[in-house]
C-alpha positions as CSV (number, residue, x, y, z in Angstrom):
1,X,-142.1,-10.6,81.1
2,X,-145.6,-10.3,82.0
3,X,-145.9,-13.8,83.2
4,X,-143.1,-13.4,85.7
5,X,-143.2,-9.9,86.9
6,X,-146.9,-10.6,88.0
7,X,-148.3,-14.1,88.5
8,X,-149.6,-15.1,92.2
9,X,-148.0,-17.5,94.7
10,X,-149.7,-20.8,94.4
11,X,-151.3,-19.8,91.0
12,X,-153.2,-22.2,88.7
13,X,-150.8,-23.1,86.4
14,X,-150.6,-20.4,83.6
15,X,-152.9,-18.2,84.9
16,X,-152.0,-14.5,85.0
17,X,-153.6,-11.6,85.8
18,X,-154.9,-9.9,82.4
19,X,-154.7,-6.4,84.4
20,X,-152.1,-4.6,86.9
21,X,-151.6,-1.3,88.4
22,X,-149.1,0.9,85.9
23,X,-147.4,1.6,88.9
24,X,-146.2,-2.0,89.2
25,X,-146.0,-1.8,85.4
26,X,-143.4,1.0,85.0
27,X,-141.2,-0.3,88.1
28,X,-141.1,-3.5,86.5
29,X,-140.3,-2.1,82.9
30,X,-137.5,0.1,85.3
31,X,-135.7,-3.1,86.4
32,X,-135.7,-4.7,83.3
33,X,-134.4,-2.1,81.3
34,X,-131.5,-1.8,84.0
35,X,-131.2,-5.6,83.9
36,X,-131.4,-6.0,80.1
37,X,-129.1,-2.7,79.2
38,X,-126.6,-3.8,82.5
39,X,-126.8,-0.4,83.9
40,X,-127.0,1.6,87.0
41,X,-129.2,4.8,85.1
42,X,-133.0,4.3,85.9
43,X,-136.0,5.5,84.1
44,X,-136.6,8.9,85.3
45,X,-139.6,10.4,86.3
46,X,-139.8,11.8,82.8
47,X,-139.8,8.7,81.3
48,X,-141.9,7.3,83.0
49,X,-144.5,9.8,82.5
50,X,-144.2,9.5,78.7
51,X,-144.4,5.5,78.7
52,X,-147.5,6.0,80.5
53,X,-149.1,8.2,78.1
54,X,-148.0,5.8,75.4
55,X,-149.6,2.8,76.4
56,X,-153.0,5.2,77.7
57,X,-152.5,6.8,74.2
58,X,-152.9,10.2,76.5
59,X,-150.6,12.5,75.1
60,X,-151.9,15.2,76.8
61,X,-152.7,13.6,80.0
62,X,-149.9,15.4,82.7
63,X,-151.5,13.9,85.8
64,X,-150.7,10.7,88.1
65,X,-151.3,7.6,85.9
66,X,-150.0,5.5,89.3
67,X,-153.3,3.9,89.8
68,X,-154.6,3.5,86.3
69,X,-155.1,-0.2,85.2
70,X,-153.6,-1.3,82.2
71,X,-154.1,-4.4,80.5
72,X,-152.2,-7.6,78.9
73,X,-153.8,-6.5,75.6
74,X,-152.8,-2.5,76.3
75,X,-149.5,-4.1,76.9
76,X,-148.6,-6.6,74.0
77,X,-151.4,-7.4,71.6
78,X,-153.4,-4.0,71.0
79,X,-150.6,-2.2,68.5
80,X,-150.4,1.8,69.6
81,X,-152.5,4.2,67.9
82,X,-151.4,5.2,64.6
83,X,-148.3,2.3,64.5
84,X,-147.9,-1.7,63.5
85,X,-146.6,-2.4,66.5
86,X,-147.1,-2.6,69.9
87,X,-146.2,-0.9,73.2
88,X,-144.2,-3.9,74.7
89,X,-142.4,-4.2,70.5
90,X,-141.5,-0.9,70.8
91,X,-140.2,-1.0,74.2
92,X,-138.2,-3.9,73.7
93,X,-136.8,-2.5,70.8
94,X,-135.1,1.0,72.3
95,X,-133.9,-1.5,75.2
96,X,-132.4,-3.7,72.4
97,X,-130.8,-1.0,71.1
98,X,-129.5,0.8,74.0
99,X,-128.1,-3.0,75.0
100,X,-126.2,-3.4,71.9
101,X,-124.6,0.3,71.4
102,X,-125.8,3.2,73.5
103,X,-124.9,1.8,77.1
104,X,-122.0,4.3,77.8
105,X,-124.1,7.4,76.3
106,X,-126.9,6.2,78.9
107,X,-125.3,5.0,82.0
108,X,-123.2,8.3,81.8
109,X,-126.3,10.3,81.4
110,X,-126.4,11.4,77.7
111,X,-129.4,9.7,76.2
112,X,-133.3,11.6,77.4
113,X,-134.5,8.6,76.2
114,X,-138.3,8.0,76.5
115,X,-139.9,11.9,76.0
116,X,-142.6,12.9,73.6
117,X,-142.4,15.8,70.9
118,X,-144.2,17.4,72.6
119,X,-142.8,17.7,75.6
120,X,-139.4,18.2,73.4
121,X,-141.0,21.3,72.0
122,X,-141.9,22.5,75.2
123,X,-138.1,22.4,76.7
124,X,-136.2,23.1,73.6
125,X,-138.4,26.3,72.7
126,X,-136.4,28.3,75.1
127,X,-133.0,27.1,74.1
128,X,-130.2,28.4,71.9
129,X,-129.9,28.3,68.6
130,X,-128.2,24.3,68.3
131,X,-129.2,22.8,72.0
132,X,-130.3,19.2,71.6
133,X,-131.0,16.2,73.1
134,X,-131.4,12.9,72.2
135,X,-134.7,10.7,72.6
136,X,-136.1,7.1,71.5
137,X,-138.4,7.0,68.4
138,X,-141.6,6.9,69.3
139,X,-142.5,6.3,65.3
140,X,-139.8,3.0,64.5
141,X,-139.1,-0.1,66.4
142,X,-135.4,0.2,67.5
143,X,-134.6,3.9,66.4
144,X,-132.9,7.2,68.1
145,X,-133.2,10.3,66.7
146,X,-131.4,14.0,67.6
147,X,-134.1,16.7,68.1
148,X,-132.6,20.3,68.2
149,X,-133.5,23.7,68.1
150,X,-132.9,26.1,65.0
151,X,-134.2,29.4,64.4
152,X,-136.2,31.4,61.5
153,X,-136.8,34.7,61.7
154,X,-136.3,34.8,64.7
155,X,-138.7,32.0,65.9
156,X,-137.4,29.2,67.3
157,X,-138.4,25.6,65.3
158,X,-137.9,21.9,66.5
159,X,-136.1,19.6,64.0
160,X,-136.2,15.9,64.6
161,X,-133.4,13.9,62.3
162,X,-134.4,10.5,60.5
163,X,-133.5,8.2,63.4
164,X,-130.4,5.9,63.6
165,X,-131.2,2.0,64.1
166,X,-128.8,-0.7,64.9
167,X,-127.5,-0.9,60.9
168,X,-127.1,2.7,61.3
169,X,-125.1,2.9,64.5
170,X,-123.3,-0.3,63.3
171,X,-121.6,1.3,60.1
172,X,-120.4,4.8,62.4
173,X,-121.1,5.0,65.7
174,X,-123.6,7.6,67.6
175,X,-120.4,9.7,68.8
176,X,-118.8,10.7,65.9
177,X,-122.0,11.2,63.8
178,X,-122.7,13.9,66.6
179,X,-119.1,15.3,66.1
180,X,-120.3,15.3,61.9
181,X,-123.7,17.5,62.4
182,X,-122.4,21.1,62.6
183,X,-126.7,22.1,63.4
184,X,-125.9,20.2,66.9
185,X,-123.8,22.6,69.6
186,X,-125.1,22.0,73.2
187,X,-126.9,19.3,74.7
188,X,-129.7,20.0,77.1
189,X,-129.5,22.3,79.0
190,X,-126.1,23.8,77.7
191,X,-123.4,20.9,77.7
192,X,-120.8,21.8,74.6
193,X,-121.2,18.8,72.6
194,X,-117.3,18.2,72.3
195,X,-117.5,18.2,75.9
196,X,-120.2,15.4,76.2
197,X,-119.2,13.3,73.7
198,X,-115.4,13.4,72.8
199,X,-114.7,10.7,74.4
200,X,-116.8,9.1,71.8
201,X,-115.2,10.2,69.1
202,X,-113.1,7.5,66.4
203,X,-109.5,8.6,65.8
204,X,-108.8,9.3,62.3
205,X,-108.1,6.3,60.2
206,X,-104.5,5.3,59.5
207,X,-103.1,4.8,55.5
208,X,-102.7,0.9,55.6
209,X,-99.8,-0.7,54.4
210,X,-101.5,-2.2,51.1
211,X,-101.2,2.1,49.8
212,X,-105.2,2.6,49.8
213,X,-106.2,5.5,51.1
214,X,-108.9,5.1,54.1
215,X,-113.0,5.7,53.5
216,X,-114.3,7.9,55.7
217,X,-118.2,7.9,56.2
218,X,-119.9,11.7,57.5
219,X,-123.6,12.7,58.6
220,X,-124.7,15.4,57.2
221,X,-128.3,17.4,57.7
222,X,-130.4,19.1,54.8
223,X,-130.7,18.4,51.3
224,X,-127.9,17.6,48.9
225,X,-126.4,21.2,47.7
226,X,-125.9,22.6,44.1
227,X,-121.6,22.4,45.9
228,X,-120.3,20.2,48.4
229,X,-117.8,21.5,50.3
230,X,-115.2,19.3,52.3
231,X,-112.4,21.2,54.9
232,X,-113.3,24.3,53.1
233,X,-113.1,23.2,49.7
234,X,-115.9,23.0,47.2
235,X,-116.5,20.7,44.4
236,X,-119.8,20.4,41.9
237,X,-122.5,18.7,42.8
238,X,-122.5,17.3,39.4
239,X,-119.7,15.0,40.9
240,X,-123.0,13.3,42.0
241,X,-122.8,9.0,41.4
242,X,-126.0,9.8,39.3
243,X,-124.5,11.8,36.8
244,X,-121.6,9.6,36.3
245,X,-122.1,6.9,33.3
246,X,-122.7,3.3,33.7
247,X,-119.1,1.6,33.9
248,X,-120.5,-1.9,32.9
249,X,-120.9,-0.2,29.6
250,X,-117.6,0.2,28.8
251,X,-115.8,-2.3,26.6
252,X,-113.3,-4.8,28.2
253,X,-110.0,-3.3,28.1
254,X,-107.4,-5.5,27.0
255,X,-104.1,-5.9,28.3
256,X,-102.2,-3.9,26.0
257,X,-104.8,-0.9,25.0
258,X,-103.6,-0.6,21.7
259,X,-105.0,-4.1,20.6
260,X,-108.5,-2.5,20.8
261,X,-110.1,-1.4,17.7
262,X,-111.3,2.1,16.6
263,X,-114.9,1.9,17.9
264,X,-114.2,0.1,21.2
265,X,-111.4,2.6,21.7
266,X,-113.9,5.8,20.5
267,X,-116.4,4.1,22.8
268,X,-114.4,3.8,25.7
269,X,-112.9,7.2,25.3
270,X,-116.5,8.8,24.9
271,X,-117.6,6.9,28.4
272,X,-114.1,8.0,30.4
273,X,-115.1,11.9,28.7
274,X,-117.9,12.1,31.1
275,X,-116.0,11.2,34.2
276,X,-113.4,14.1,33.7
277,X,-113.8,17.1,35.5
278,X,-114.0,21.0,34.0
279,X,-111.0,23.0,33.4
280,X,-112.8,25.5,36.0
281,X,-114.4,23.2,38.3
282,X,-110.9,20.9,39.1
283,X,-111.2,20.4,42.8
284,X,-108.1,20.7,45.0
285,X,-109.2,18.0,47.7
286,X,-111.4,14.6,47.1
287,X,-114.8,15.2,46.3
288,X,-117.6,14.3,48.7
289,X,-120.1,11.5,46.5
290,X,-123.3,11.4,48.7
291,X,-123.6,7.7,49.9
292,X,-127.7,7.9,50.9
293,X,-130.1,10.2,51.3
294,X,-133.0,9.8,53.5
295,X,-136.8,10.7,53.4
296,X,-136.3,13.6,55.9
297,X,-133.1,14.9,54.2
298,X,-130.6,13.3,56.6
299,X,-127.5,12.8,54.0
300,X,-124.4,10.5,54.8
301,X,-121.6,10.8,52.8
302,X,-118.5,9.0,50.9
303,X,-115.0,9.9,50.4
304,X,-113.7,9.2,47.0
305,X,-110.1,9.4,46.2
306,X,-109.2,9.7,42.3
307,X,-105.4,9.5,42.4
308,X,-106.3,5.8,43.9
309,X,-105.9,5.3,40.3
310,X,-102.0,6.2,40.2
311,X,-101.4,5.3,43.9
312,X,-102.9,1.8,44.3
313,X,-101.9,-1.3,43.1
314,X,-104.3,-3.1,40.4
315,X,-107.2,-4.4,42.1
């Protein structure tokens, strides 16, 4: 990009400038962002203001960078301060992304984008209880998180979730894990979520004609609880994968169950005692098995139907 935003007329052959004005810099990064991502939405002045502080590495800096000079090696050798990549990887990468599965959500507007924490701090502070907005990672190549405001005691704390990356967004898309996080309500200013984003949502998932009953994958925020609760119903959290046994142990069940013999029938019984739920903990709706949980707390979850078992043909 570089060598074609910025060589000379008439130039000896690969020869490029190793320094430009940021000014030229950011319009260029502007148009290829629009070009790349085939959208009408620009950089905004916000944006623009936090790329430059990015590739300065002056996070604090809040006046005109337009005549600053930055160079090839600020640009795409030098990796940013405190990162293992650089400002052109990580650039490319939220452009990737955006490309590939957040062009409606930022050609109609929804997506910040490029901001800092602090500057998120600084706009969110004053907000409701739930107002969010969404922003690139400034921490992974590739990566958008939710930042939103909760409060504690009365005090008003910024919460950033592990950011989603094309696998993420790939498996459920950015709308309906939105829809999943009850912590989210408004997006900045003081949008209702629904609102913004229902046209983004998935329709429910259909029985198909083989008799299984659909997965359904759900964000959630926080740690795993002692009880899950699904539509208003709880069930223990020792439903947890973790806690169940190993089903490779189990013998191999023959065809007709009473051809096994008394251990492998004592084993197998022992093994299928562990999977049965407590007289008082029955739960009146699937339980929820947590499907991964993340270094920041962010928690996705898996439906598990048991009557599968009487409803399903032999796999």
């Amino acid at each position: 990009m570089w060598d074609c935003a910025f060589a000379e007329p008439d130039r000896v052959p690969f020869v490029v400038p190793d320094r430009v004005l940021w000014q030229m810099m950011v319009e260029t990064l502007n148009v290829k962002f629009r070009s790349e991502v085939q959208t009408n939405h620009e950089l905004d002045a916000y944006n623009k203001h936090f790329l430059a502080q990015k590739i300065f590495d002056m996070p604090g800096y809040s006046d005109d960078f337009s005549h600053m000079m930055v160079t090839w090696c600020q640009f795409n050798k030098e990796v940013l301060m405190g990162r293992s990549f650089t400002f052109w990887q990580w650039f490319d990468g939220a452009m990737d992304l955006t490309k590939k599965h957040l062009r409606p959500y930022w050609s109609d507007g929804l997506i910040f984008g490029f901001i800092g924490k602090q500057h998120v701090h600084l706009i969110l502070k004053e907000s409701p209880s739930g107002t969010f907005l969404l922003r690139f990672s400034d921490s992974e190549i590739g990566g958008i998180t939710i930042a939103y405001v909760a409060y504690e005691n009365g005090m008003p704390v910024i919460q950033n979730i592990q950011p989603f990356n094309k696998k993420d967004l790939e498996i459920r898309c950015l709308g309906d894990r939105i829809r999943d996080i009850d912590e989210i309500l408004y997006l900045y200013p003081n949008l209702p979520k629904h609102d913004a984003f229902k046209k983004y949502y998935s329709g429910r998932q259909q029985q198909t004609i083989s008799g299984y009953i659909p997965v359904t994958l759900q964000t959630k925020v926080g740690s795993e609880p002692s009880v899950l609760n699904v539509d208003g119903n709880t069930f223990p959290a020792s439903l947890s994968p973790d806690n169940l046994p190993d089903l490779n142990s189990l013998p191999i069940v023959p065809s007709d169950i009473s051809d096994m013999d008394n251990d492998s029938m004592d084993q197998f019984q022992e093994a299928l005692g562990a999977l049965q739920i407590p007289d008082n903990e029955e739960p009146s709706n699937p339980p929820v098995f947590p499907l991964h949980n993340a270094q920041d707390g962010t928690m996705e979850y898996d439906f598990f139907y048991p009557d599968l078992l009487e409803k399903s043909p032999a796999c």
